[in-house]
N, C-alpha and C positions, 0 to 999 in steps of 0.2 A: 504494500500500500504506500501511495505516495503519502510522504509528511505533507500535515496540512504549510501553508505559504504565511510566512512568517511576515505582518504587517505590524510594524511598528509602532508603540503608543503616540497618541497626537498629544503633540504639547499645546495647551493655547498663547495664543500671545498675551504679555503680560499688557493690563489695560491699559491707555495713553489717558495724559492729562484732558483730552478732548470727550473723550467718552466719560470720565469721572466724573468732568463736569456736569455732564448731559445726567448721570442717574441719580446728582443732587439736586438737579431741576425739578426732575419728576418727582422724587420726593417729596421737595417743597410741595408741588402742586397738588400731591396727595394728600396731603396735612391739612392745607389749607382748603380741601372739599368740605371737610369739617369742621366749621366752629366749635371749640368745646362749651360744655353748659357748665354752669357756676350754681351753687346753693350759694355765693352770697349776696348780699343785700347792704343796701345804706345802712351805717347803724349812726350812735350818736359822736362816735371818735373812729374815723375813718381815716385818719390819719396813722394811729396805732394798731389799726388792721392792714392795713396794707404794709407799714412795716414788717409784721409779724410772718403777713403773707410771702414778702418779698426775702428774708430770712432763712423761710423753712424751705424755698423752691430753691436757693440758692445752693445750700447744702445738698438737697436734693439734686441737684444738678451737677455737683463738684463730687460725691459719691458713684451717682452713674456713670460719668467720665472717664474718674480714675479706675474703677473697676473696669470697665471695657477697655481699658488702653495697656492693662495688665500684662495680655500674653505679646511676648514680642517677636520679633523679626517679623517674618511672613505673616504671622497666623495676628499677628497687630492689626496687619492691613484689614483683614479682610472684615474688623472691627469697628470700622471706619463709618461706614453706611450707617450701622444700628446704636453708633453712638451718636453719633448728629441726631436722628430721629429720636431716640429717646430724648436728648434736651431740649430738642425742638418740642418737641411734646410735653414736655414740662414747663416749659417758657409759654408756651401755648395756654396752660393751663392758668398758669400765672397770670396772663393777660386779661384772660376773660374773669380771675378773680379780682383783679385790682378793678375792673369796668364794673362787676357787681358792686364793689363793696363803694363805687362812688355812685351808684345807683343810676349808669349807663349802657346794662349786660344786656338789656332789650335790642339796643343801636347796635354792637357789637358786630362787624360784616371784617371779611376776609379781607379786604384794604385795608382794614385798622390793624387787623391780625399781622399783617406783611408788612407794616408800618413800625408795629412796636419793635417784632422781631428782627431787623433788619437796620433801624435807622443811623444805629450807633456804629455799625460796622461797614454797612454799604446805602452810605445817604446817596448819590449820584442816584442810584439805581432803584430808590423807592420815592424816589421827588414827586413824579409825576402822580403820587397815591393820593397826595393830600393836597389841599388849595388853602391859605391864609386869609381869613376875613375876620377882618377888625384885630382883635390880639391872639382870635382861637386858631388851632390849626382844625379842620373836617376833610375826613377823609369824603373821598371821591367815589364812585362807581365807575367802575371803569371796565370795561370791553378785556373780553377772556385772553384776547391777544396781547393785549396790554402787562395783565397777571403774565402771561407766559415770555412775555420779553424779559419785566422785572428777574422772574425766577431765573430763564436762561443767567443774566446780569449779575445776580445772588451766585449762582452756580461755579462761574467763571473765580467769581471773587473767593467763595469757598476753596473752593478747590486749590486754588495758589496759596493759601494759607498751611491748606492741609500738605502741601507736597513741602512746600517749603522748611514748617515745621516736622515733616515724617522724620526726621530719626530721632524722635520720640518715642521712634514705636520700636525701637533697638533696644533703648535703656529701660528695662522693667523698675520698676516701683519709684525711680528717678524720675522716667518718663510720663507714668501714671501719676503721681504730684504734679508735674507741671500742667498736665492736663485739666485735671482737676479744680488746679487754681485758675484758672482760663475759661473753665465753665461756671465758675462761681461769679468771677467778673462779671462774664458775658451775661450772664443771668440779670446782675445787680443792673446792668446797662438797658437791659430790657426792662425791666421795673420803671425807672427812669424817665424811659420815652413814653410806656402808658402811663404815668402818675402828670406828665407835661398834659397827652392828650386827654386824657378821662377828669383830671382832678377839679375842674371847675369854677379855678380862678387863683392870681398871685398868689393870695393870703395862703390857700392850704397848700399849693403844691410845693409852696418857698420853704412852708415847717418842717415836709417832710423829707423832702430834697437836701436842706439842713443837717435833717438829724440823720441820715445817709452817710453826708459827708464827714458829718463826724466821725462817725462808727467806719466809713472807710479810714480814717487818719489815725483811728487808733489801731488798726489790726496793723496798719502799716508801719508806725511803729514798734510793734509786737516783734512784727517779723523782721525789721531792721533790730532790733536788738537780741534777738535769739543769731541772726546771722552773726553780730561783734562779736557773742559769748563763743559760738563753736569758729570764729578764727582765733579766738582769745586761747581756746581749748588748743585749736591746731598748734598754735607755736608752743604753747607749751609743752606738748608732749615734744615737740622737733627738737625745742632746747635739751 
């Protein structure tokens, strides 16, 4: 009997920056088919709620990170896709609770969505969402093609981030910190943009923007003084 004819296994090509972009797009676009819903509501200190709220997503977001960006070399990559959507989805979440709790969640449309999540990282590419009248910014309704340029735009912009930064995805638990601290930012920057749109005038949004920036200035300190102690640490074990 003849041996059967030996064909060799197909390798695929490993993906290009062009295609990567392309299946952040769709993603995007996926996400934002759904609005998510919010149980919350106006209360009487809505300023302390959306702290709180912005807080626990933030954390939230800096644990799903680090943990997905855990296993490294190859198998990092392929980590990539389901860790953006998961923060995307929590950030998402976040959005439509800060719109509840300023008693906006009814208005709530995927331009606002693609608005909060995006503004702080790729403003060019989500301008065309909103229009300025008088001091507010309102989102716009705009034409599906419109969404699908933005997201293309978002994609692009992601994606150079993501390659750029990849060999994060070499250094385990190095690598999954930095990540982490990048989703917790990213998060706090989304908070931000919907606390500007949703919050319903100077007076509240200046309080809580405020007291943000405080609590940013102190962790940064924190972390500027834990780095002095382990150089302080390093020369002394060198001496």
């Amino acid at each position: 009997m003849n041996k059967p004819e030996y064909i060799p296994a197909r390798r695929n090509a490993p993906e290009t920056e062009e295609e990567l972009a392309g299946r952040v797009s769709r993603q995007l676009l996926d996400l934002l088919g759904s609005v998510p819903l919010t149980e919350e509501t106006r209360g009487a200190n809505s300023a302390a709620r959306v702290q709180a709220l912005t807080k626990a997503a933030s954390n939230k977001a800096a644990l799903a990170a680090g943990t997905l960006a855990l296993p490294p070399g190859p198998l990092g990559w392929l980590t990539i896709i389901p860790e953006l959507v998961a923060i995307w989805r929590i950030q998402a979440q976040l959005v439509a609770d800060i719109s509840g709790a300023y008693g906006v969640s009814a208005r709530l449309n995927r331009e606002q969505m693609m608005y909060c999540l995006f503004r702080h990282a790729a403003a060019q590419a989500v301008r065309d969402l909103v229009v300025q009248v008088g001091g507010r910014l309102i989102a716009q309704d705009v034409p599906m093609r419109v969404l699908e340029r933005v997201a293309t735009a978002i994609g692009i912009r992601v994606t150079k981030r993501i390659v750029g930064g990849g060999i994060s995805r070499w250094l385990p638990v190095i690598g999954a910190v930095g990540v982490g601290v990048y989703a917790w930012y990213d998060t706090r920057q989304v908070a931000r943009t919907a606390i500007q749109l949703f919050g319903g005038g100077p007076s509240s949004v200046d309080s809580v923007l405020a007291a943000m920036d405080e609590e940013d200035a102190h962790l940064a300190r924190q972390a500027g003084a834990q780095q002095q102690r382990s150089a302080a640490q390093a020369l002394g074990r060198s001496a």
